[in-house]
C-alpha positions as CSV (number, residue, x, y, z in Angstrom):
1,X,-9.5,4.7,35.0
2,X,-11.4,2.5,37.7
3,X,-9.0,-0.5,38.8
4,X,-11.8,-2.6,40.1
5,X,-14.2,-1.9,37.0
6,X,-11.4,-3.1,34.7
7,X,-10.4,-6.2,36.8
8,X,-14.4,-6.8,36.8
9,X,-14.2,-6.9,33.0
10,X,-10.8,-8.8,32.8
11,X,-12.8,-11.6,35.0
12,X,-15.9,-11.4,32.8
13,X,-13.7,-12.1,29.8
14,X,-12.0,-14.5,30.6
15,X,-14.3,-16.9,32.2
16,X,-17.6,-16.3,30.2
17,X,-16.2,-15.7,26.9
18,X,-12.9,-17.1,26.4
19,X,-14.8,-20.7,25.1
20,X,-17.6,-19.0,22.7
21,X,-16.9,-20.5,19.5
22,X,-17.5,-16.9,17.9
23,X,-14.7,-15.5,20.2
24,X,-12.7,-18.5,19.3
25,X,-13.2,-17.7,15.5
26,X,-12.8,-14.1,16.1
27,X,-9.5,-14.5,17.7
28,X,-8.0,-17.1,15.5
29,X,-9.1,-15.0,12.2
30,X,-7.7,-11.7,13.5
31,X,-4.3,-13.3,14.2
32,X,-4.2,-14.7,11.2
33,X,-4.8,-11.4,8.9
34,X,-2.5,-9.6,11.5
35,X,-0.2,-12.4,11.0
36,X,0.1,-12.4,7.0
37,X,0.7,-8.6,7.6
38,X,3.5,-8.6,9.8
39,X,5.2,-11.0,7.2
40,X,5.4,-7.7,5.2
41,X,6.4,-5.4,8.3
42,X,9.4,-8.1,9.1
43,X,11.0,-7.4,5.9
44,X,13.6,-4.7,5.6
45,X,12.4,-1.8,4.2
46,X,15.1,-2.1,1.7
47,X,13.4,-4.8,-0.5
48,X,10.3,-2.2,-1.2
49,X,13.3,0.3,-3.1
50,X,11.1,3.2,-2.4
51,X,8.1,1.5,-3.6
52,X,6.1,2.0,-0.2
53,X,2.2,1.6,-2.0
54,X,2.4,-1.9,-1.6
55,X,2.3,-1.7,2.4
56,X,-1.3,0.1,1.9
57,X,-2.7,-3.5,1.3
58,X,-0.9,-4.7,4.4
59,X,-2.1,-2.1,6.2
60,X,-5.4,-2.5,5.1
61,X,-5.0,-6.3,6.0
62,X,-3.6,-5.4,9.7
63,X,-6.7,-3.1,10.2
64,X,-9.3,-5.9,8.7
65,X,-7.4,-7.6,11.4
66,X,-7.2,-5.8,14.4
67,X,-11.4,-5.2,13.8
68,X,-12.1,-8.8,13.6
69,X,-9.6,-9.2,16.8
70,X,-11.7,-6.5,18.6
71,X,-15.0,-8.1,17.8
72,X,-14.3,-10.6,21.0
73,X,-14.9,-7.6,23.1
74,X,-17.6,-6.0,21.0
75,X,-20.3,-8.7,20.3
76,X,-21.7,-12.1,22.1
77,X,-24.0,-14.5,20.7
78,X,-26.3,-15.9,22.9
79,X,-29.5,-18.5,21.7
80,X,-28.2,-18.1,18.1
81,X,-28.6,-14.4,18.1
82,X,-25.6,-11.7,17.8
83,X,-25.7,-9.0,20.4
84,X,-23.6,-6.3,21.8
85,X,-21.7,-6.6,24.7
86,X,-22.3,-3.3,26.0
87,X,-26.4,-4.7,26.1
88,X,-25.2,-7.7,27.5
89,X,-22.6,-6.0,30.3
90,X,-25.3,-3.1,31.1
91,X,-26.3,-5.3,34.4
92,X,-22.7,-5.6,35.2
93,X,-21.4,-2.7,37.4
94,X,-19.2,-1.4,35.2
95,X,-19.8,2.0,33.2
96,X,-19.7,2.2,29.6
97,X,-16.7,4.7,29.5
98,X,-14.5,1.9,31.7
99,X,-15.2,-1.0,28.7
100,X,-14.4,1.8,26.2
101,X,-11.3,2.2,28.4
102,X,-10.5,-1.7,28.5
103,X,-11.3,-2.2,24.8
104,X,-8.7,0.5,23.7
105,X,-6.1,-0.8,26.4
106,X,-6.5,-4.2,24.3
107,X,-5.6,-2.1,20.9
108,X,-2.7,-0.5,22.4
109,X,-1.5,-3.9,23.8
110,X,-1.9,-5.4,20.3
111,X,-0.1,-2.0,18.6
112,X,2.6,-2.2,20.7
113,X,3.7,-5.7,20.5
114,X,3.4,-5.8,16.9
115,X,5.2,-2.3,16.4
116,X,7.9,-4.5,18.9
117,X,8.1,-7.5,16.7
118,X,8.1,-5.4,13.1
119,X,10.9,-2.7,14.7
120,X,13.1,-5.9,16.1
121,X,13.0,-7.9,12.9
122,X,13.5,-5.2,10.5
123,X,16.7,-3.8,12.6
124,X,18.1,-7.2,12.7
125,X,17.6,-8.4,9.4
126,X,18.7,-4.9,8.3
127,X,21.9,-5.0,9.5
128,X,22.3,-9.0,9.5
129,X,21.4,-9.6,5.8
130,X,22.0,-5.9,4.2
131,X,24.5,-4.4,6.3
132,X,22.8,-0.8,7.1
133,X,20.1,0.7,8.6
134,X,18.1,2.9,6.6
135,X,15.3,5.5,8.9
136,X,12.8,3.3,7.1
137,X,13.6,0.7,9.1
138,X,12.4,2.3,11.9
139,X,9.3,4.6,10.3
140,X,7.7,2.0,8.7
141,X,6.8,-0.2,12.0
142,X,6.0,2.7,14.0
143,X,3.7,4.1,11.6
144,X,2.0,1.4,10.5
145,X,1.8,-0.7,13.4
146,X,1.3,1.9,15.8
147,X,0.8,5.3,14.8
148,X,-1.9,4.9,12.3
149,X,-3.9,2.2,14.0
150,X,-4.4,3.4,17.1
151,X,-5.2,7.0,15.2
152,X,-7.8,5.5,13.6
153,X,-9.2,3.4,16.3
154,X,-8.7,5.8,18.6
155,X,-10.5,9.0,16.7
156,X,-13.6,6.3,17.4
157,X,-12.7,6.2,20.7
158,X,-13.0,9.7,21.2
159,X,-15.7,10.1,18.9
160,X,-17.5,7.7,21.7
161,X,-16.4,9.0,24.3
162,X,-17.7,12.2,23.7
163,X,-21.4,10.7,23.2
164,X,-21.1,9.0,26.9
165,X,-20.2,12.7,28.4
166,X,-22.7,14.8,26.2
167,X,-25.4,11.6,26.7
């Protein structure tokens, strides 16, 4: 990973798109699906008595999220049309395998502090409110927050990847 193509796109980000309404919206709308889904994750895996299908819709709301999250680095409107950043960033000199790089570090960074969150308030309200700790307690944040999103997004990532170095 290049250090100064990465702090070239930190810089990019934050001062040309960190006002775009569309960012704005994009931001705000993925927190709040991610949001509503870590309601779920917080609660001790207790309460689901073995009944684990209903964290499928969660999961499907936390990647619904995370996608509309990610669109802030995907996308820019410009003159009322929708383009893609990489179009946009191609005059910048930063290589497409470096904003693959920073787009994934952004998903991890996301992953890992709702994997955090879920892991801290299912322990504590385990053993707080229901006096145990059951291995659920500690699978269900770390595969749903973590382990499956950062699969899925990052099979994509390698399927990309691979285009740049066969391309």
């Amino acid at each position: 990973m290049d250090q100064k193509q990465q702090l070239l796109l930190e810089q990019f980000y934050k001062e040309f798109t960190t006002w775009c309404p569309e960012h704005v919206g994009y931001h705000y709308a993925g927190i709040f699906m991610l949001g509503l889904a870590m309601i779920m994750y917080c609660m001790p895996a207790q309460l689901l008595e073995g009944d684990y299908s209903i964290l499928l819709h969660f999961l499907g709301m936390e990647l619904l999220g995370m996608g509309i999250y990610l669109q802030k680095y995907t996308v820019y409107m410009e003159k009322g049309k929708t383009r893609s950043l990489d179009e946009v960033l191609r005059y910048l000199p930063v290589s497409r395998r470096q904003r693959l790089f920073f787009r994934f570090k952004k998903l991890f960074r996301i992953c890992a502090w709702m994997t955090g969150i879920a892991l801290f308030c299912q322990i504590t309200f385990s053993v707080s409110f229901l006096h145990g700790l059951i291995w659920q307690n500690i699978a269900v944040p770390l595969v749903c927050n973590f382990v499956i999103p950062m699969s899925l997004n990052g099979l994509s990532f390698l399927c990309a990847l691979e285009g740049i170095i066969k391309g």
